[in-house]
N, C-alpha and C positions, 0 to 999 in steps of 0.2 A: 504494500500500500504506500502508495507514495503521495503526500497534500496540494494539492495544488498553490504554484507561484501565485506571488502578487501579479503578476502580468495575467497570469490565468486565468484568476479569478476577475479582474479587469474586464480579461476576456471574453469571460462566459456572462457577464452581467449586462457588457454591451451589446449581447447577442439577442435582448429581451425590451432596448428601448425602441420604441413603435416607430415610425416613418412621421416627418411631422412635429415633434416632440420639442418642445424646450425645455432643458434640463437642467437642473444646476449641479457642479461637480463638487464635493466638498476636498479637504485636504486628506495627501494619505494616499490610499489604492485608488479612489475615485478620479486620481489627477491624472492616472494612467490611462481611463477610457477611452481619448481622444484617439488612441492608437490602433484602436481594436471596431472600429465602427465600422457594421458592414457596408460593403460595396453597396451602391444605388438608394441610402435613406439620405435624405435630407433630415436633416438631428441640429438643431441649433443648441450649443454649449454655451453654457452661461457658468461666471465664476463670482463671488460677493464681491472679490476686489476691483470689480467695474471692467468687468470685458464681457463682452458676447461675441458669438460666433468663432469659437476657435476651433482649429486644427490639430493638427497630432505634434508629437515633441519633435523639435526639429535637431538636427544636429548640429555638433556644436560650435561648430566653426560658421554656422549660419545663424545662432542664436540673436535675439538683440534685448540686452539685458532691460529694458524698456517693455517687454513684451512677455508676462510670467501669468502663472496661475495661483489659484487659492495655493497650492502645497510653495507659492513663490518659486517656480522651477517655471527655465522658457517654455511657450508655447507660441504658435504662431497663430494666424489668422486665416481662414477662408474666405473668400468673394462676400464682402458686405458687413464683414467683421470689423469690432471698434470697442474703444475702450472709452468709458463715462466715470462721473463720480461716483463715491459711494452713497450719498444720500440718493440717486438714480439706481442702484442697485438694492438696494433698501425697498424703497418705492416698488419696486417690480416683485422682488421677493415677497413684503407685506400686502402687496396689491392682488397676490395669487395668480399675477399672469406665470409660474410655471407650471408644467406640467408633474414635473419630477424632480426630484432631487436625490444623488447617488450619495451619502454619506460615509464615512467613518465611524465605527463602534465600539466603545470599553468593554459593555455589554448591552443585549437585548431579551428581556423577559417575555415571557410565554406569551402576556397580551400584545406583546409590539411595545411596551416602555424604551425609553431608547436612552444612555447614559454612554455619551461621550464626548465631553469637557471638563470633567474633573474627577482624577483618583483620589483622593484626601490625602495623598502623598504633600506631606509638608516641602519636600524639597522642590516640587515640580508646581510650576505658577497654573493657577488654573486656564484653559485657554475657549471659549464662551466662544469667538468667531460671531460668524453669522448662524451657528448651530439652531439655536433655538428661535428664531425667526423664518427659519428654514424648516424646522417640526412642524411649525403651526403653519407655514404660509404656502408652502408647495401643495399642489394636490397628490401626489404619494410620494411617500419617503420609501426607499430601499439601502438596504446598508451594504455595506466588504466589510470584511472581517475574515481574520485567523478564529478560528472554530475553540480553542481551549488559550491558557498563557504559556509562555514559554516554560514554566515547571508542570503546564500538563492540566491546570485547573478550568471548568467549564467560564465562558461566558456565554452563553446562553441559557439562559437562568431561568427559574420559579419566580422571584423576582429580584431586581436590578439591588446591589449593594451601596455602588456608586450614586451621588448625586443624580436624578432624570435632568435628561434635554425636556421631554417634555412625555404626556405618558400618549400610549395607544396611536401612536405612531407609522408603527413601523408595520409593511404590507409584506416586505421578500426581504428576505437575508441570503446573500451570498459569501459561505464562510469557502475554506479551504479544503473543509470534506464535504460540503453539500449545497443545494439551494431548497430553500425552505421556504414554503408560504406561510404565513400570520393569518391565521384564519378565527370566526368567530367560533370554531370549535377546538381551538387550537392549532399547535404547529404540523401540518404536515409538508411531509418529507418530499420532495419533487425530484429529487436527483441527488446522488452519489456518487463520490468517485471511482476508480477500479479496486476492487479486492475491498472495499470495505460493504462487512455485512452489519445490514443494520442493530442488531444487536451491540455490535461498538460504536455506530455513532449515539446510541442512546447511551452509553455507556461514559462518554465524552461530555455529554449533556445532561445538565439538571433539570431544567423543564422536559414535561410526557412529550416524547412524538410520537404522531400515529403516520403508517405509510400510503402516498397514495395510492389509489389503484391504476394510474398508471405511470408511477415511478417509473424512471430508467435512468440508466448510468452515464454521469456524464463523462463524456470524450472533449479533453482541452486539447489544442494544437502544443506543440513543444514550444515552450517560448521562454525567454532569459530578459 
């Protein structure tokens, strides 16, 4: 069993935003999507620190440091892309003109609670972004996330430890062993990776999942 990269998970999550779509990317795995959009959607990308319509990461010797994303990492533009203030970015986000927004996750509880700006870690400043204006203001929120912490513990919880972003949130979780819908019956299970049987992803997670009926495994392309 092998987890899927952050690129992976990027890339199975861009494989689910509809034709059409304005998005916001948050900081994290999310910054990664531009890379991964399929051929033939028109997807407008939107970031809080006041750009729309961006493109994939460029290289580096074509960068222009003038031109970055919420994770502040280059990005570039497509045909009719441009950058505004934040009180414009604000506005759009509070206005509900998005359709979606891809965030980053500490953890996410069984209803969709969604807690990711602050660990009560004294030494780490808490970091708030446009998180919580993006819980309430987007019409669905979906998160990326690594599936357990790096010593093995769930974050996909009964309920959130951490400070909430905001509660009831969260529609699709894409972790690194699975994609999960947030249902009003709870979580079930949409896809997993190879060689994992469900009994360890339940095993990985503290909240009940139930499987769906028509679960299948998901196949990422190999990417670095």
């Amino acid at each position: 069993m092998t987890p899927l990269s952050r690129q992976q998970i990027a890339w199975r999550a861009a494989q689910d935003i509809w034709d059409g779509a304005c998005v916001n990317l948050g900081v994290g795995m999310p910054s990664l999507i531009p890379n991964y959009i399929p051929k033939g959607r028109e997807i407008v990308l939107q970031a809080e620190v006041g750009i729309i319509g961006m493109g994939p990461t460029p290289k580096p010797e074509d960068a222009d440091p003038d031109i970055f994303n919420a994770s502040v990492q280059p990005t570039t533009f497509l045909p009719g892309g441009s950058t505004f203030s934040h009180t414009d970015s604000f506005l759009m986000i509070r206005g509900g003109h998005l359709d979606l927004a891809m965030l980053g996750a500490f953890e996410v509880s069984e209803a969709g609670d969604l807690a990711n700006w602050n660990t009560g870690d004294p030494a780490t400043a808490p970091a708030v972004g446009g998180a919580m204006d993006l819980a309430v203001g987007a019409k669905a929120i979906r998160v990326l996330m690594d599936h357990t912490t790096k010593d093995g513990r769930p974050r996909i919880l009964a309920r959130c430890r951490y400070p909430l972003t905001a509660a009831h949130c969260v529609k699709v979780i894409y972790s690194n062993l699975a994609v999960i819908d947030v249902t009003p019956q709870g979580l079930v299970v949409r896809e997993t990776i190879p060689d994992l049987d469900f009994a360890q992803l339940q095993a990985a997670t503290e909240a009940r999942l139930t499987l769906s009926p028509d679960w299948r495994v998901l196949e990422a392309p190999a990417l670095s």
